[in-house]
Residue, then its C-alpha position, 0 to 999 in steps of 0.5 A: x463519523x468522518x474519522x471513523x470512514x477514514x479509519x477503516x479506509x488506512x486499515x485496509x489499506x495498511x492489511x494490503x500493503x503488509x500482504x506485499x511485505x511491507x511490514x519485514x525489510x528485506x534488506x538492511x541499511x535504510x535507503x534500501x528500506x526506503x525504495x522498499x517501501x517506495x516499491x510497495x506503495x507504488x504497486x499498491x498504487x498501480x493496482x487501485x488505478x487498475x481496479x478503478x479503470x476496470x470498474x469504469x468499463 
């Protein structure tokens, strides 16, 4: 059951990731990817907090 909540909270999670370009690098060379990667899941991040501060009101 447990496995199951936590599935289903990465799969969404992983479908809003790959709506900011997380799945096709932009650039090449790695450490590139890398503060992609770091980018996206900060705003993706950012917009959780957002989400949550806004539901708090």
């Amino acid at each position: 059951k447990d496995i199951r909540k936590r599935q289903h909270l990465m799969e969404r999670s992983f479908a809003r990731s790959s709506r900011y370009g997380f799945k096709r690098a932009r650039w090449r060379r790695l450490w590139r990817v890398k503060i992609q990667e770091l980018l996206t899941a900060t705003v993706q991040n950012i917009l959780v907090y957002v989400r949550y501060a806004k539901d708090r009101r």
